[in-house]
C-alpha atoms as one frame of an Amber mdcrd trajectory, in Angstrom:
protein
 -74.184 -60.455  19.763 -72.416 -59.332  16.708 -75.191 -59.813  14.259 -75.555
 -63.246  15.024 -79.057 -64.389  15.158 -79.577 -66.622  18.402 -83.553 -68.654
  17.186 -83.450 -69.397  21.023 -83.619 -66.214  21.949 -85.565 -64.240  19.097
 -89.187 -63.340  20.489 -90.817 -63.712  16.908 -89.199 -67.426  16.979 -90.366
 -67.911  20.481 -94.220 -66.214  19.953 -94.412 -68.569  16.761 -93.498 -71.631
  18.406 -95.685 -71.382  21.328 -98.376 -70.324  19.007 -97.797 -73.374  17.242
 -97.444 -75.663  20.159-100.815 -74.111  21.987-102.627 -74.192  18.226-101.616
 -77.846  18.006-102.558 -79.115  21.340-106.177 -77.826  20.451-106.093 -78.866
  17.366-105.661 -82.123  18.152-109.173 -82.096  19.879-111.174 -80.438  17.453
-109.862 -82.416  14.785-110.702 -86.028  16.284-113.736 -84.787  18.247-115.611
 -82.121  15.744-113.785 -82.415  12.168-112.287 -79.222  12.089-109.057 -77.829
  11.237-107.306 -75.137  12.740-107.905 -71.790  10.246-111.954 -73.297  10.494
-112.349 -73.284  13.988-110.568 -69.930  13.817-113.275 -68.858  11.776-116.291
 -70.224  14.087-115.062 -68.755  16.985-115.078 -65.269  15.109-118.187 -65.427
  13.744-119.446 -66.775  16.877-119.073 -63.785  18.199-119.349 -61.089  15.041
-121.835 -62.821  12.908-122.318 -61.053   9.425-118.564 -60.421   8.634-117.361
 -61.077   5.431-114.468 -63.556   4.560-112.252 -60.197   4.494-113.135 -58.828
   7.576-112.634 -62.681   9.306-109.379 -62.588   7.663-108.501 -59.079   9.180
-110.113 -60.498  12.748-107.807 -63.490  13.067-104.642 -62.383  10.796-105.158
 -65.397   8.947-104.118 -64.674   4.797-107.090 -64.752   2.770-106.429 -68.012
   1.019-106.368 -69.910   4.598-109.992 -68.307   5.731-111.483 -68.997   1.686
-110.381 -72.898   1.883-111.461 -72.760   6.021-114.944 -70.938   5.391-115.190
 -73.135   2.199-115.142 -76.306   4.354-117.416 -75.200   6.543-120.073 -73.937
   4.301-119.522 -77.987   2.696-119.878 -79.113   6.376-123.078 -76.930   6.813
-121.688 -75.037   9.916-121.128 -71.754   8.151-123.952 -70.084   5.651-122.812
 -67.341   3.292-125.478 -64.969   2.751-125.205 -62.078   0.143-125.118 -58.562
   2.309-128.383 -57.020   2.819-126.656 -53.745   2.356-124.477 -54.446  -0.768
-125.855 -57.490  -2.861-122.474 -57.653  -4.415-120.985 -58.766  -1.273-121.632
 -61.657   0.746-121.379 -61.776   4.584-120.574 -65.165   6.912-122.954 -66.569
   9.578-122.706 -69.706  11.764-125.606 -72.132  11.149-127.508 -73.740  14.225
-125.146 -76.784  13.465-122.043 -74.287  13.608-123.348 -72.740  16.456-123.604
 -75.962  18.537-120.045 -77.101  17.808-118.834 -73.723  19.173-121.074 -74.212
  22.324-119.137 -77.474  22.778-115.723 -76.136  21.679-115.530 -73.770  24.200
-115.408 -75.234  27.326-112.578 -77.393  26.253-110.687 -74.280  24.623-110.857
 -72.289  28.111-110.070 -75.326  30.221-106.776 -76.204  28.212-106.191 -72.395
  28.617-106.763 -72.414  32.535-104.455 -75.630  32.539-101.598 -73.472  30.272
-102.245 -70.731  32.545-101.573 -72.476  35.462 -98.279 -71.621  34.593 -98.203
 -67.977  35.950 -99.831 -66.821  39.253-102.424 -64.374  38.883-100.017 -61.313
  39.034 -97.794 -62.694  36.248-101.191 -63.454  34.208-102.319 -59.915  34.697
 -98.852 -58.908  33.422 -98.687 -61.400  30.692-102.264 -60.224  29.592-100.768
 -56.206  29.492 -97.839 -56.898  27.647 -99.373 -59.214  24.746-102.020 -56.404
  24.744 -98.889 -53.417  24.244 -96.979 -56.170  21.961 -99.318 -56.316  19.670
-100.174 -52.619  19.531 -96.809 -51.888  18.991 -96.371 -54.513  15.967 -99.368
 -53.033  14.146 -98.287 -49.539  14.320 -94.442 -50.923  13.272 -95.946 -52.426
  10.161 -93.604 -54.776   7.763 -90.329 -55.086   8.881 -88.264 -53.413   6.689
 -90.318 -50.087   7.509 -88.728 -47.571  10.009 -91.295 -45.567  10.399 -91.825
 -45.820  14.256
């Protein structure tokens, strides 16, 4: 209490650990099963559902640093799951799309992704889940409009 920083306690500790501990359960899976690392399947899921982003707006998406989505969407584009196409709009820029190969690995991604999250879940009754779902929601309002941490502006 006086200044003392208890990790146990400290929800920024907490949310990154579970994060981690959730991200590496899957992981696991996708990594023996489909080849794919974390940041990529990251990646196919988002363009999965927003096809025709660019690396930028993926990055922004998934609050992955831009390094993490180049080297994921990079291994991808090698693995033939994700096509970069220059925009149709602005030649200078080139947009993301999943592949028919990328497409299928999502297809069979997913059921495995929403069972582990039933089984995690599980947890909570329905109520609590409902809750949960509100306050991540609010959370993560709130830390966008807070901005870096040494800001006081809110």
């Amino acid at each position: 209490a006086n200044g003392e920083l208890d990790l146990g306690h400290f929800l920024p500790y907490r949310l990154s650990v579970l994060s981690n501990t959730v991200s590496s359960a899957l992981a696991g899976a996708y990594a023996r099963r489909f080849g794919l690392t974390i940041p990529q399947w990251r990646v196919v899921a988002v363009l999965a559902r927003s096809p025709g982003l660019s690396a930028a707006g993926v990055a922004e998406r998934t609050a992955m640093d831009k390094v993490a989505v180049s080297r994921a969407v990079a291994g991808l584009t090698r693995s033939g799951r994700v096509r970069r196409v220059l925009a149709v709009s602005d030649r200078r820029r080139s947009v993301l799309t999943l592949t028919a190969r990328g497409g299928a690995v999502y297809r069979r991604i997913v059921p495995l992704a929403l069972a582990y999250e039933r089984r995690l879940l599980a947890e909570l009754s329905p109520v609590e889940q409902a809750q949960f779902d509100r306050l991540l929601g609010r959370l993560q309002k709130r830390s966008w409009l807070l901005g870096p941490a040494g800001d006081s502006r809110v």
